[in-house]
C-alpha positions as a LaTeX table, in Angstrom:
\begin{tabular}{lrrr}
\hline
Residue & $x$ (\AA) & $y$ (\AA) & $z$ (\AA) \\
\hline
Unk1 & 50.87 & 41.15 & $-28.64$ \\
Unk2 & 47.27 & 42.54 & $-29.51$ \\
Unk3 & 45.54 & 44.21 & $-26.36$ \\
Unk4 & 43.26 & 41.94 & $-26.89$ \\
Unk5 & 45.04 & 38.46 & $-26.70$ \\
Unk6 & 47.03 & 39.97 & $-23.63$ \\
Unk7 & 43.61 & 40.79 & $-21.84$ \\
Unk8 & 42.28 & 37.35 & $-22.35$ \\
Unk9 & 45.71 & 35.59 & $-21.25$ \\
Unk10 & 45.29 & 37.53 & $-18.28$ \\
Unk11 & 42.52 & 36.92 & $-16.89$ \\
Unk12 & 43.11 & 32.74 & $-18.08$ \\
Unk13 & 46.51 & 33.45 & $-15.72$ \\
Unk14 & 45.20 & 35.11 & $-13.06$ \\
Unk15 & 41.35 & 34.63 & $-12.63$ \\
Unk16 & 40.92 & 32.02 & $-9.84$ \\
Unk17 & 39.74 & 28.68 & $-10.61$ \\
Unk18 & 36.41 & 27.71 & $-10.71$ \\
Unk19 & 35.62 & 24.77 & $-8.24$ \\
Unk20 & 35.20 & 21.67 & $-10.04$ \\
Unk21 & 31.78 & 20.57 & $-10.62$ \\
Unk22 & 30.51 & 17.73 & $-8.32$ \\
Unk23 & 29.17 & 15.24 & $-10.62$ \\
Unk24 & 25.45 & 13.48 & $-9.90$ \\
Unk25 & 24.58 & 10.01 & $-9.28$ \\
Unk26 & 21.37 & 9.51 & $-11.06$ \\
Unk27 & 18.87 & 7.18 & $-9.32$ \\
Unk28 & 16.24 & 5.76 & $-11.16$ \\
Unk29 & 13.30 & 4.92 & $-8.75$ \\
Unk30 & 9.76 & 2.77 & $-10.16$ \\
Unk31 & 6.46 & 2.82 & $-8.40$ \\
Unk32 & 3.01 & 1.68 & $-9.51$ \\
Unk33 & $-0.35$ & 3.79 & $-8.48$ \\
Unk34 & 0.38 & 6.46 & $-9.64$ \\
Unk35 & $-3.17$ & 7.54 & $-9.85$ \\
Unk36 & $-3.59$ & 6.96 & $-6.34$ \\
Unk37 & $-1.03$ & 8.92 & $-4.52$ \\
Unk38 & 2.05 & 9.62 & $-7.04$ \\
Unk39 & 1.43 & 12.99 & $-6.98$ \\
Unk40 & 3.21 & 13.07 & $-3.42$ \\
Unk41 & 5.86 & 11.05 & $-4.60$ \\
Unk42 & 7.06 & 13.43 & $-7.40$ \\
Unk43 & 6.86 & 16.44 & $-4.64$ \\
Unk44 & 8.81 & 14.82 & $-2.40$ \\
Unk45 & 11.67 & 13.78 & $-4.57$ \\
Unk46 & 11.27 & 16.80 & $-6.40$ \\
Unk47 & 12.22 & 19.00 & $-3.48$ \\
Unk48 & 15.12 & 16.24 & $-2.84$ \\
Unk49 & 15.91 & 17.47 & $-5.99$ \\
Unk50 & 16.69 & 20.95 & $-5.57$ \\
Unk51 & 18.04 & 20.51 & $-2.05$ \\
Unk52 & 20.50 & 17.95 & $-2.92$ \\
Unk53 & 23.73 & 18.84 & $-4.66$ \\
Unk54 & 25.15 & 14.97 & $-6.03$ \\
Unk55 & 22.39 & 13.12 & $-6.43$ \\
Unk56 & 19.26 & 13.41 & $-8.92$ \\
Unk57 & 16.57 & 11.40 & $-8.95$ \\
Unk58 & 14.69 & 9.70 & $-12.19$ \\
Unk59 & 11.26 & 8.78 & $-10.61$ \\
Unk60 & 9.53 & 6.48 & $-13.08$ \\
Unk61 & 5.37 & 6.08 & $-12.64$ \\
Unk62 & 2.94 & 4.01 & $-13.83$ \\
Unk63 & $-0.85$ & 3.49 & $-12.76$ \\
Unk64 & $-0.47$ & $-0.67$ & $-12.35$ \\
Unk65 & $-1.10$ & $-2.34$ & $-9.48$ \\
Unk66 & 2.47 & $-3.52$ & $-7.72$ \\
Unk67 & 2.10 & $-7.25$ & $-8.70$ \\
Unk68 & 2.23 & $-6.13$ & $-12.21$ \\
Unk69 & 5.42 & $-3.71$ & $-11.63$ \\
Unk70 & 6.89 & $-6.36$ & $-9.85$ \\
Unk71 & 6.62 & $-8.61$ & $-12.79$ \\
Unk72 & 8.08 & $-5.86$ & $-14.87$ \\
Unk73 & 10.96 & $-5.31$ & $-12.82$ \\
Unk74 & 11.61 & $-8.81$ & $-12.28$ \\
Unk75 & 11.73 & $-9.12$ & $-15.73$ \\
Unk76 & 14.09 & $-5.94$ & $-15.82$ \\
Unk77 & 16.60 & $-7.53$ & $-13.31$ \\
Unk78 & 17.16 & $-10.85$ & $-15.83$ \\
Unk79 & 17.62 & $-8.29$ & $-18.63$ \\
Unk80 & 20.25 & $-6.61$ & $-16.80$ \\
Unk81 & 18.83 & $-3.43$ & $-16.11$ \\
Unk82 & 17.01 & $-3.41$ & $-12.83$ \\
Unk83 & 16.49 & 0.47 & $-11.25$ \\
Unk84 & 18.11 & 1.16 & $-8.13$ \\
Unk85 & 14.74 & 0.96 & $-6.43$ \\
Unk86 & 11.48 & $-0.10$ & $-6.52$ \\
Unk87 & 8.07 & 0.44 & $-4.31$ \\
Unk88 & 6.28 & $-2.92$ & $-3.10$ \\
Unk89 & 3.30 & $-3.44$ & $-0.70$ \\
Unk90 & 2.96 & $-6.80$ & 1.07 \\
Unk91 & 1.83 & $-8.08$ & $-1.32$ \\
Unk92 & 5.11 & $-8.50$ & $-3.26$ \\
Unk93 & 7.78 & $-7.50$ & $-0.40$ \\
Unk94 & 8.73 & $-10.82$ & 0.14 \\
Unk95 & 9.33 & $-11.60$ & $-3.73$ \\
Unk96 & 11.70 & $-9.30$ & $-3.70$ \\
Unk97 & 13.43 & $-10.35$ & $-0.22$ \\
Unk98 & 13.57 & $-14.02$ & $-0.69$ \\
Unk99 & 14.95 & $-13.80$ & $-3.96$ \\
Unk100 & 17.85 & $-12.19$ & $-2.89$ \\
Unk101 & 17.39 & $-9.08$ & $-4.81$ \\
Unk102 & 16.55 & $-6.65$ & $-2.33$ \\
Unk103 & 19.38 & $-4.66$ & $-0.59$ \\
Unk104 & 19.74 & $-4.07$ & 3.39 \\
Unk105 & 19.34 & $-0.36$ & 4.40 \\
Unk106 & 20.18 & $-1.05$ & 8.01 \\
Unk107 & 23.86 & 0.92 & 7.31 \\
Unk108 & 21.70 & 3.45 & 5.89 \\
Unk109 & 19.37 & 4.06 & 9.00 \\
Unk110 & 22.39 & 3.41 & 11.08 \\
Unk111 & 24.38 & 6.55 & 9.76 \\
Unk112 & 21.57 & 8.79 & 10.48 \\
Unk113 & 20.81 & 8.34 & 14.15 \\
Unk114 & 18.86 & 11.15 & 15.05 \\
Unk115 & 16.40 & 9.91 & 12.22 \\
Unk116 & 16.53 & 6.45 & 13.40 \\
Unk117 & 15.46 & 7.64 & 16.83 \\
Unk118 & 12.70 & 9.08 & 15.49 \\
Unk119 & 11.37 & 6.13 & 13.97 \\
Unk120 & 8.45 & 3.91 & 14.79 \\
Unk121 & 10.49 & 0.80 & 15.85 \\
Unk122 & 7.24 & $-1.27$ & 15.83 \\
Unk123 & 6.07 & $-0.13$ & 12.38 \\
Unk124 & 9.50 & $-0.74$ & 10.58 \\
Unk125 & 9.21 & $-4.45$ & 11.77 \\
Unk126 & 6.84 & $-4.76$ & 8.86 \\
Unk127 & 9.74 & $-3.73$ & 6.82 \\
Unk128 & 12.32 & $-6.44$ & 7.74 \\
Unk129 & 13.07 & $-10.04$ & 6.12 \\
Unk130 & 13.29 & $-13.05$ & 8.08 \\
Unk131 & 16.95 & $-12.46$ & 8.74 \\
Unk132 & 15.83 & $-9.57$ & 10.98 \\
Unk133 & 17.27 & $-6.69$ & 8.36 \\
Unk134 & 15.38 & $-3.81$ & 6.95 \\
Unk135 & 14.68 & $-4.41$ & 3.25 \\
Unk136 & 12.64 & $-1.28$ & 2.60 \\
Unk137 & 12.60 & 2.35 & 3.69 \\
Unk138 & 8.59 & 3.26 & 4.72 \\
Unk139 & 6.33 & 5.31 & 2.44 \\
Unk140 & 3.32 & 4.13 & 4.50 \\
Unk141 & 1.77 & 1.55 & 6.22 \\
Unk142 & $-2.48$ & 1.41 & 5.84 \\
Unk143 & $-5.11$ & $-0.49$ & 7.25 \\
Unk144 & $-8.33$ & $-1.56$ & 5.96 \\
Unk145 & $-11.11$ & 0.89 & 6.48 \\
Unk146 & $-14.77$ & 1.34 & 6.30 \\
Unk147 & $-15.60$ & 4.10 & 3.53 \\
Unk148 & $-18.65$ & 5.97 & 3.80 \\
Unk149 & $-21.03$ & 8.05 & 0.91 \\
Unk150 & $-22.74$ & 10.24 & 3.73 \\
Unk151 & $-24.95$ & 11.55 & 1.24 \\
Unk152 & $-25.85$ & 7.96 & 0.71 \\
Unk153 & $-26.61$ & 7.07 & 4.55 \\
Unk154 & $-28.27$ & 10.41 & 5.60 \\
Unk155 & $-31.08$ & 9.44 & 2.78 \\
Unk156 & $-31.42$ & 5.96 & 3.72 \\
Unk157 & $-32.31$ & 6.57 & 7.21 \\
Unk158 & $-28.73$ & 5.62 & 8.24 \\
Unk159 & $-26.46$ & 7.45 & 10.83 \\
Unk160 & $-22.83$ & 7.93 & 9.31 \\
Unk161 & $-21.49$ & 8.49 & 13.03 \\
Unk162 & $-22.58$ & 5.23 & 14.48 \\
Unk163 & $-20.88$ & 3.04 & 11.18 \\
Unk164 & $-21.57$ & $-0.87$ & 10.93 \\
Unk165 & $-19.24$ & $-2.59$ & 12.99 \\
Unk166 & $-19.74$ & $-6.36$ & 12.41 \\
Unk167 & $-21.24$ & $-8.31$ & 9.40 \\
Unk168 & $-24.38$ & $-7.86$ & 10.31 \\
Unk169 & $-24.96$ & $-4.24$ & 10.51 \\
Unk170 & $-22.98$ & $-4.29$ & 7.20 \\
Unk171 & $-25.17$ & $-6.61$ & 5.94 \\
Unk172 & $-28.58$ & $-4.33$ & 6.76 \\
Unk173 & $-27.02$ & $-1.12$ & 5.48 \\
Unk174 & $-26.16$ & $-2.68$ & 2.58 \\
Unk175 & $-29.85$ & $-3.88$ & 2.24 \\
Unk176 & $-31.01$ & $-0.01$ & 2.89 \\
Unk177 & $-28.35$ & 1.09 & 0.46 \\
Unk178 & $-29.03$ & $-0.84$ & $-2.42$ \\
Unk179 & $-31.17$ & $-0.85$ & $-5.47$ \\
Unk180 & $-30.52$ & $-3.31$ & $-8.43$ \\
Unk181 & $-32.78$ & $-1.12$ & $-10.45$ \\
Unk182 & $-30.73$ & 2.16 & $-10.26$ \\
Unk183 & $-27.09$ & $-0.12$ & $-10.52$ \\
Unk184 & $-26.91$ & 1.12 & $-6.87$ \\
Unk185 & $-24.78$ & $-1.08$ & $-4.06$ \\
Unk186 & $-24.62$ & $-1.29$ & $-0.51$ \\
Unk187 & $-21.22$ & $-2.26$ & $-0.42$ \\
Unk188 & $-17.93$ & $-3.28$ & $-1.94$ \\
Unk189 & $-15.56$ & $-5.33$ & 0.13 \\
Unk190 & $-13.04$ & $-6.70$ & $-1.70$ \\
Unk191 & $-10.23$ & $-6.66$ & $-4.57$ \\
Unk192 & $-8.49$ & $-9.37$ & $-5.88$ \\
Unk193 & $-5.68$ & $-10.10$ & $-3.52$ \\
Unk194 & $-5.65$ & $-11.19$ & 0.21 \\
Unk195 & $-4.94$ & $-8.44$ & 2.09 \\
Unk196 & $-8.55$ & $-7.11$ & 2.97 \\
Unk197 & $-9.83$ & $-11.12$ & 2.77 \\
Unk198 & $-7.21$ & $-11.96$ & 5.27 \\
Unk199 & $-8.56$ & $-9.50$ & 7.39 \\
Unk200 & $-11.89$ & $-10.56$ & 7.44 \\
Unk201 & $-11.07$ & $-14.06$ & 7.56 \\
Unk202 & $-8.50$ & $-13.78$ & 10.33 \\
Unk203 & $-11.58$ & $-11.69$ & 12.35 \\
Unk204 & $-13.65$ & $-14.66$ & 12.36 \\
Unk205 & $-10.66$ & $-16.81$ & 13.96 \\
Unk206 & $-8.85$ & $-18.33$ & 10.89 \\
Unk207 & $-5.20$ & $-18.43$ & 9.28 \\
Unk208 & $-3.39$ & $-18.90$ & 6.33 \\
Unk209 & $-1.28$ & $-21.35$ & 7.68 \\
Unk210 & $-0.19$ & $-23.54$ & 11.25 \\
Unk211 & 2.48 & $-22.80$ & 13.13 \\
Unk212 & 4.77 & $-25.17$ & 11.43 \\
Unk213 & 3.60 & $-23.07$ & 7.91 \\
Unk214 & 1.70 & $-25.74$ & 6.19 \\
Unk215 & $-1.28$ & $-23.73$ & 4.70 \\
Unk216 & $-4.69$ & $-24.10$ & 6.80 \\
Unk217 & $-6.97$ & $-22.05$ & 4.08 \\
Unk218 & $-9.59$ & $-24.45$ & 4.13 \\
Unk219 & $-10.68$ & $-23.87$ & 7.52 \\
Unk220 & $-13.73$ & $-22.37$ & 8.61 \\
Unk221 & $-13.56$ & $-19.24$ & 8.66 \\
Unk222 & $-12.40$ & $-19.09$ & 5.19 \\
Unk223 & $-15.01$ & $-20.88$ & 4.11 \\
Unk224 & $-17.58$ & $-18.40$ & 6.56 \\
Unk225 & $-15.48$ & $-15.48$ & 5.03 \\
Unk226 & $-16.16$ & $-16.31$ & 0.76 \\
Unk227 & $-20.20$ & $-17.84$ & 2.21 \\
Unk228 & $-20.74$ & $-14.40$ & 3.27 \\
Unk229 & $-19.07$ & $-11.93$ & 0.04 \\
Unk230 & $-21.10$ & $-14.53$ & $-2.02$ \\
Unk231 & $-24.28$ & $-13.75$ & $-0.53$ \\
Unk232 & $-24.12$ & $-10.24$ & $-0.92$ \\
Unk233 & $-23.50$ & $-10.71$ & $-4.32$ \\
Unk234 & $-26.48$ & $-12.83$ & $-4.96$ \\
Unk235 & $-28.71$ & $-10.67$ & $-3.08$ \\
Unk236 & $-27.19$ & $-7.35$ & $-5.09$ \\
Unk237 & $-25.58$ & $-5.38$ & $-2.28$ \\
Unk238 & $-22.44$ & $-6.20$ & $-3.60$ \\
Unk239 & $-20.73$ & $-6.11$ & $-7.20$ \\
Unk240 & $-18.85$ & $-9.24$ & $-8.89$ \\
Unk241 & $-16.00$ & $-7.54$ & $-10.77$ \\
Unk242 & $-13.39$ & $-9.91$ & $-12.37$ \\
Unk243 & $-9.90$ & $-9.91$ & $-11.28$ \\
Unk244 & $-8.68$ & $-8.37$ & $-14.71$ \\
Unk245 & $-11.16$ & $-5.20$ & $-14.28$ \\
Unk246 & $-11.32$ & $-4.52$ & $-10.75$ \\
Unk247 & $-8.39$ & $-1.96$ & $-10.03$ \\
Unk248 & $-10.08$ & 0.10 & $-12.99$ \\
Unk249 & $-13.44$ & $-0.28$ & $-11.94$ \\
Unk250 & $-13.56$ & 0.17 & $-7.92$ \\
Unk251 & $-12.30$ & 4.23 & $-7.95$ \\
Unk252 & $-15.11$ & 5.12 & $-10.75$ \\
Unk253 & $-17.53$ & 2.90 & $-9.24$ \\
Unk254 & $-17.16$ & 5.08 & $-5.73$ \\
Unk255 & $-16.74$ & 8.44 & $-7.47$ \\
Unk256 & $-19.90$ & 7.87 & $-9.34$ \\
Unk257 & $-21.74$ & 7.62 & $-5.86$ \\
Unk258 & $-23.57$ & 4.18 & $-6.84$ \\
Unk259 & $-20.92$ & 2.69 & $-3.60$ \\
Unk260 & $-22.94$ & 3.26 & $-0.39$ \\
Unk261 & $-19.41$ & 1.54 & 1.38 \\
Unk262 & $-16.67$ & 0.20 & 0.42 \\
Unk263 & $-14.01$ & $-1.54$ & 2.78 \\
Unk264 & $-11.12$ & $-1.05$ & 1.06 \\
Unk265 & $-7.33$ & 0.45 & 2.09 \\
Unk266 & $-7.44$ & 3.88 & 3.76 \\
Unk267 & $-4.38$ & 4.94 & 1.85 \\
Unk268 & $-6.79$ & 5.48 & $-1.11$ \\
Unk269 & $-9.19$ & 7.78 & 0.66 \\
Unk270 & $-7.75$ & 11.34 & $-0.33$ \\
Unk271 & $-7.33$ & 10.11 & $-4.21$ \\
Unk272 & $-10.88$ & 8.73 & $-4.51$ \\
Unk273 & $-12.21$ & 11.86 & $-2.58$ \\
Unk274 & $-10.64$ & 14.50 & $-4.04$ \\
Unk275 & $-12.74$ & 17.11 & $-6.34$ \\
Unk276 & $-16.23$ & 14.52 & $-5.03$ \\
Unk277 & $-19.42$ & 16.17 & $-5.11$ \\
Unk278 & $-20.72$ & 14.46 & $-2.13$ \\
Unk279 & $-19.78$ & 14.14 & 1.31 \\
Unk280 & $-17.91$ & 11.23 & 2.61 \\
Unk281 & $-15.71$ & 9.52 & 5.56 \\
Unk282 & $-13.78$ & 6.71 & 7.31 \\
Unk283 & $-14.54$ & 4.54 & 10.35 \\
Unk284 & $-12.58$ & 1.06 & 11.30 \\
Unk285 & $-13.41$ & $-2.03$ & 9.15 \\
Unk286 & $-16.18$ & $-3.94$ & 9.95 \\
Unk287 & $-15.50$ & $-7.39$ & 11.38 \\
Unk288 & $-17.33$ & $-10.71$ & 11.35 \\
Unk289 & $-19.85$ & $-11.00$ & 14.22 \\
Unk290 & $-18.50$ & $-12.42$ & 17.66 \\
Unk291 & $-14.89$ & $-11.77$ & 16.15 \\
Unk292 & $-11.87$ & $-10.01$ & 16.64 \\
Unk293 & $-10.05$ & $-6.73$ & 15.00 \\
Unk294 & $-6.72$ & $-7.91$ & 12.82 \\
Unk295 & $-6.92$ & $-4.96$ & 10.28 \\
Unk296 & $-3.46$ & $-6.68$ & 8.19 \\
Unk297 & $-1.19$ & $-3.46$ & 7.43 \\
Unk298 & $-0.13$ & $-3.14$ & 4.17 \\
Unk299 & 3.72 & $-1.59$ & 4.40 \\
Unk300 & 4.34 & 0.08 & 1.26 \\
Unk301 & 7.76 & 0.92 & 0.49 \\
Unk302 & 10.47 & 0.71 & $-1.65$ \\
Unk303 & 13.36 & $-1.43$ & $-1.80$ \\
Unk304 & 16.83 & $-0.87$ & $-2.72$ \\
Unk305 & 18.25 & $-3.27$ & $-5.75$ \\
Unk306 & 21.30 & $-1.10$ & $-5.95$ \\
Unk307 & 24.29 & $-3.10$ & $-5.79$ \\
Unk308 & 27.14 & $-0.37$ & $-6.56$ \\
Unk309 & 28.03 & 1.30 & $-3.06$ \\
Unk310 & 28.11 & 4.57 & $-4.77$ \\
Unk311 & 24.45 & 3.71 & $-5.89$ \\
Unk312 & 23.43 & 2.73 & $-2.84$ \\
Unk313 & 24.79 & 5.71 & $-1.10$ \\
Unk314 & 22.48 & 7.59 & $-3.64$ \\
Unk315 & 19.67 & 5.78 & $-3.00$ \\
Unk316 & 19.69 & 5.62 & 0.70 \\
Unk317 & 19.95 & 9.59 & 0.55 \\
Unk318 & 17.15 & 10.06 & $-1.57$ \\
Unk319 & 14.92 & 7.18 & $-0.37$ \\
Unk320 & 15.68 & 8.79 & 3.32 \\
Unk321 & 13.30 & 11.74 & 2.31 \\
Unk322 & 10.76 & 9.54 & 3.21 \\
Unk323 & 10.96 & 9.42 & 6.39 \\
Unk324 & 11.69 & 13.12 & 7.23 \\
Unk325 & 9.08 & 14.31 & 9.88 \\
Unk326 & 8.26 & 17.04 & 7.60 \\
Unk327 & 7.18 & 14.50 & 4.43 \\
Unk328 & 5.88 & 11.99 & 7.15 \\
Unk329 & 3.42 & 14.32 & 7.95 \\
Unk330 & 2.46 & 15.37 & 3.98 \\
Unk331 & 2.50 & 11.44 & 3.28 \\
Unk332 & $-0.26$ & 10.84 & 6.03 \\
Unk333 & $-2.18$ & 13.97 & 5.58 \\
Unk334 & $-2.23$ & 12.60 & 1.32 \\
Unk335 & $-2.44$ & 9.00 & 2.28 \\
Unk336 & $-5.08$ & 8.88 & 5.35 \\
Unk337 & $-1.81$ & 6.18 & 6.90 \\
Unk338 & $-0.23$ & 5.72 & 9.94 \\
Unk339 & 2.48 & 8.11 & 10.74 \\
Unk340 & 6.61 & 6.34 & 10.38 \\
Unk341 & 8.15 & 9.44 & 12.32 \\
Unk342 & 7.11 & 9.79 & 15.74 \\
Unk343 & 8.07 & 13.56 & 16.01 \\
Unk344 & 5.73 & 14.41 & 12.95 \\
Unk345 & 3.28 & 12.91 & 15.03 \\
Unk346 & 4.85 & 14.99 & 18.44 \\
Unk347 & 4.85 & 18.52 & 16.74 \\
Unk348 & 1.13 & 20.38 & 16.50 \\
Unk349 & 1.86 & 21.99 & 12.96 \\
Unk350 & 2.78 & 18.39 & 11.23 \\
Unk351 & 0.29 & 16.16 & 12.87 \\
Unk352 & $-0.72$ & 16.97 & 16.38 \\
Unk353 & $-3.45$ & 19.36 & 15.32 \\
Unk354 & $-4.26$ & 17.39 & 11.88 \\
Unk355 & $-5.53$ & 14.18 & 14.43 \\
Unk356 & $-7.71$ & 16.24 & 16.50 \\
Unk357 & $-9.62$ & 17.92 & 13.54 \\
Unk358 & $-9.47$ & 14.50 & 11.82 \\
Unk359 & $-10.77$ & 11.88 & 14.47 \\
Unk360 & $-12.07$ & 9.38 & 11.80 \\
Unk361 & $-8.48$ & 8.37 & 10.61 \\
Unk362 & $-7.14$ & 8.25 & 14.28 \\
Unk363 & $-9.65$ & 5.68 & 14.98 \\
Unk364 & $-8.99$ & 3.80 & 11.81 \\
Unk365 & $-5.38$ & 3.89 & 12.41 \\
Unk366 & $-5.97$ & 2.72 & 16.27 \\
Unk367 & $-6.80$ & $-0.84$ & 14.62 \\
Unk368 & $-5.42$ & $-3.93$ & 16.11 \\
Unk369 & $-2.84$ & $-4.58$ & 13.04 \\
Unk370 & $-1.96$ & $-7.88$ & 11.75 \\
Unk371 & 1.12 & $-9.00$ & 9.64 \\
Unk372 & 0.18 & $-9.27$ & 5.78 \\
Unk373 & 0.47 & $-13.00$ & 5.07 \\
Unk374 & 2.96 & $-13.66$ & 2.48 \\
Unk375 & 4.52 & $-17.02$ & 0.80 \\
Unk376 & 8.49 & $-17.39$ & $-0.33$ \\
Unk377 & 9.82 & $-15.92$ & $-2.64$ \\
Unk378 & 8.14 & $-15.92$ & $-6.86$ \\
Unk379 & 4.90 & $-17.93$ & $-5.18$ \\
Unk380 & 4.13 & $-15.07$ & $-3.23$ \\
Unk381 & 3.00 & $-13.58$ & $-6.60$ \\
Unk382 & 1.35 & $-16.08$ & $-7.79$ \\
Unk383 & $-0.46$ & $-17.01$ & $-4.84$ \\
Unk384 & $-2.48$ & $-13.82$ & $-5.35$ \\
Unk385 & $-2.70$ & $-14.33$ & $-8.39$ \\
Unk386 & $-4.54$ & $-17.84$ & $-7.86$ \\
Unk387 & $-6.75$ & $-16.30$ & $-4.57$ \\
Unk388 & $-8.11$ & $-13.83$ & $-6.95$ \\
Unk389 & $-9.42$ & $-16.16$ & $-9.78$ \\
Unk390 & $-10.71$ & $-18.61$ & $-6.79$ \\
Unk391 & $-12.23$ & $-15.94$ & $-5.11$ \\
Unk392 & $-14.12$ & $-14.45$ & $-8.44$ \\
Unk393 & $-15.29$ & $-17.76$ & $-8.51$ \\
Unk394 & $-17.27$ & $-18.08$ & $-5.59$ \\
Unk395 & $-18.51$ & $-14.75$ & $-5.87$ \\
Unk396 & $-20.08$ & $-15.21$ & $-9.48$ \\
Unk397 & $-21.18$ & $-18.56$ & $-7.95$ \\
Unk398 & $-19.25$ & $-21.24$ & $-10.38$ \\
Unk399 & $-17.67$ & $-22.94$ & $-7.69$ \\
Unk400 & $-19.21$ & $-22.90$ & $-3.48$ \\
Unk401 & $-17.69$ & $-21.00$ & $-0.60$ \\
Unk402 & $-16.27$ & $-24.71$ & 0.59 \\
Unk403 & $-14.64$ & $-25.93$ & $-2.79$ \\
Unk404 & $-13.80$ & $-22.75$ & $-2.83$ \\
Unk405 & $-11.35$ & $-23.09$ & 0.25 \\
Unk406 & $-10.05$ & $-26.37$ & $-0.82$ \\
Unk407 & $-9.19$ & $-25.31$ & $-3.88$ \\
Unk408 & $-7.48$ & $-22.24$ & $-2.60$ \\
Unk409 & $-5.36$ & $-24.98$ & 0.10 \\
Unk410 & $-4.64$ & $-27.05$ & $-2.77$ \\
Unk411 & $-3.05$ & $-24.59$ & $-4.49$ \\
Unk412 & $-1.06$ & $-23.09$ & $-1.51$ \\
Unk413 & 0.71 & $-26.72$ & $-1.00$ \\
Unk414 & 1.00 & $-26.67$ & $-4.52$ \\
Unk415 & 3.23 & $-23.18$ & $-4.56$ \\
Unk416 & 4.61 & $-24.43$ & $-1.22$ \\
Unk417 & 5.81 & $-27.32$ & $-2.68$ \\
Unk418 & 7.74 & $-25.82$ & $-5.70$ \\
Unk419 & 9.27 & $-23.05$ & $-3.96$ \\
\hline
\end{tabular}
């Protein structure tokens, strides 16, 4: 036998084995906005990533809104090939739950108790069907905020530390902020879903719907809530952007520094501040006059279509990152949101000591909240679909602030009705 051959039998004899490989599970994971705040998405699950040794994650990103990835992965599940999880806001959530399609992660939470005791029981609620289960594991949960181009204020005689906290004062800075000539606004205050509308209309004492859930959009308040957006427009504090354009349009319209406010989420704050070349900040959303704070929080998170066990024993792992006090505290300090994990918020060097140098966002996130309303199941969609035409509407002045709430009520019994 050649020394050779006899060396390499050896060592095939006696080498010890190598362990056998554990395989992956892959878990494919889709979000929208990814201009807004994906880039803290793809850290986090990149470091899940390298820590974990059985489970890999494929994070798919796109820059459309969540309706419009909804409608994509809706149309994903009937083709048979639906990811193992998907990020919704309020907006959609309920789609998603109604339908059957989402996945409980209760078992998940469950098996990790020293997580789940570090929760925010209060701020998961936002998170659970009507059955009482946890459909989606947090990312964040924002509230409507008042932005503010200091630069803007300080040169129209305004005082960025004393903010307008009703209609009114909104309305007068606006005024002082504005010039038609120079394309410059006082104010933009909404987009083309309900959640910031349903704010301001559930500050000035209204509801989407009675207590027995029969839609009530035509009440006052609605109608006080479109009268007043319409007559900023018309007197030019305020741009008319069509539904189609607006989620393209709002960012570059703030960067450019023609925005003197906007009321808009607070989760987009870092994004549309970052690399600015003027001075900016936060205070608590303005609220019709003689009204009441209900700042609706938006819970953005993602829920689990997995079906597989093994799947969804991937996915809880990975979507669990989340909620780590450690990426807690990097989600609110890139978000501007209200903190999931209570020790993140406990421990000075995750957020104890980013509060106290940041007092604007603790007072925006000291808001009254108020639940995000949303319709059953597929009409959820749609029913912001149809607010946002009806409320471009009245705002370009084609239809009044009144037909403009019947209309909208019409439609609601309409979804209702078919659903």
């Amino acid at each position: 036998m050649k020394p050779l051959f006899k060396a390499l039998l050896a060592g095939t004899l006696l080498s010890p084995a190598a362990p056998p490989a554990v395989a992956e599970t892959q878990v494919r994971i889709v979000s929208g906005q990814e201009q807004q705040n994906g880039d803290i998405l793809k850290d986090i699950f990149s470091a899940f990533d390298a820590a974990s040794a059985d489970v890999v994650v494929d994070l798919q990103m796109d820059n459309k809104s969540d309706i419009v990835t909804t409608q994509k992965v809706l149309a994903d599940i009937v083709a048979g090939s639906p990811p193992d999880a998907v990020r919704v806001t309020g907006a959609v959530f309920a789609t998603f739950v109604n339908s059957g399609r989402a996945q409980p992660l209760d078992a998940c939470i469950d098996g990790q108790p020293e997580l789940k005791a570090q929760l925010d029981a209060g701020l998961l609620d936002s998170f659970r069907g009507p059955d009482g289960k946890l459909y989606a594991m947090p990312f964040y949960t924002t509230l409507p905020a008042l932005y503010i181009n200091v630069a803007a204020f300080k040169a129209a005689g305004l005082d960025p530390a004393n903010p307008p906290a009703n209609w009114t004062a909104l309305r007068e800075a606006a005024a002082k902020l504005s010039d038609a000539d120079k394309g410059k606004f006082g104010v933009l205050m909404y987009m083309p879903n309900t959640y910031l509308f349903g704010s301001q209309m559930e500050s000035a004492g209204g509801h989407w719907v009675d207590a027995e859930g029969k839609p009530t959009a035509d009440n006052p308040a609605t109608v006080k809530t479109f009268a007043f957006m319409r007559e900023m427009v018309e007197k030019k504090y305020m741009p008319a952007i069509a539904p189609s354009a607006f989620w393209g349009e709002f960012a570059a319209l703030f960067r450019s520094g023609d925005l003197g406010m906007m009321v808009f989420s607070a989760s987009s704050y870092p994004g549309l501040t970052k690399g600015l070349g003027f001075e900016t900040t936060l205070a608590p959303m303005p609220i019709a006059d003689d009204g009441s704070v209900v700042a609706t929080a938006s819970g953005n998170g993602f829920v689990m279509l997995a079906t597989d066990p093994e799947k969804q024993k991937a996915t809880c792992a990975a979507l669990s990152a989340l909620v780590s006090p450690e990426n807690v505290a990097r989600i609110v300090k890139a978000t501007a949101t209200v903190p999931h994990n209570t020790a993140a918020v406990d421990k000075p060097d995750l957020l104890g000591d980013y509060f106290a140098q940041n007092p604007a966002f603790k007072a925006v996130n000291a808001q009254k909240a108020g639940i995000w309303y949303a319709m059953p199941g597929r009409a959820n969609t749609e029913f912001h679909n149809v607010f946002g035409d009806i409320q471009f509407s009245v705002l370009n002045g084609s239809v009044s602030p009144e037909q403009g709430a019947a209309d909208l009520n019409a439609r609601m019994k309409e979804l209702l009705a078919d659903n």
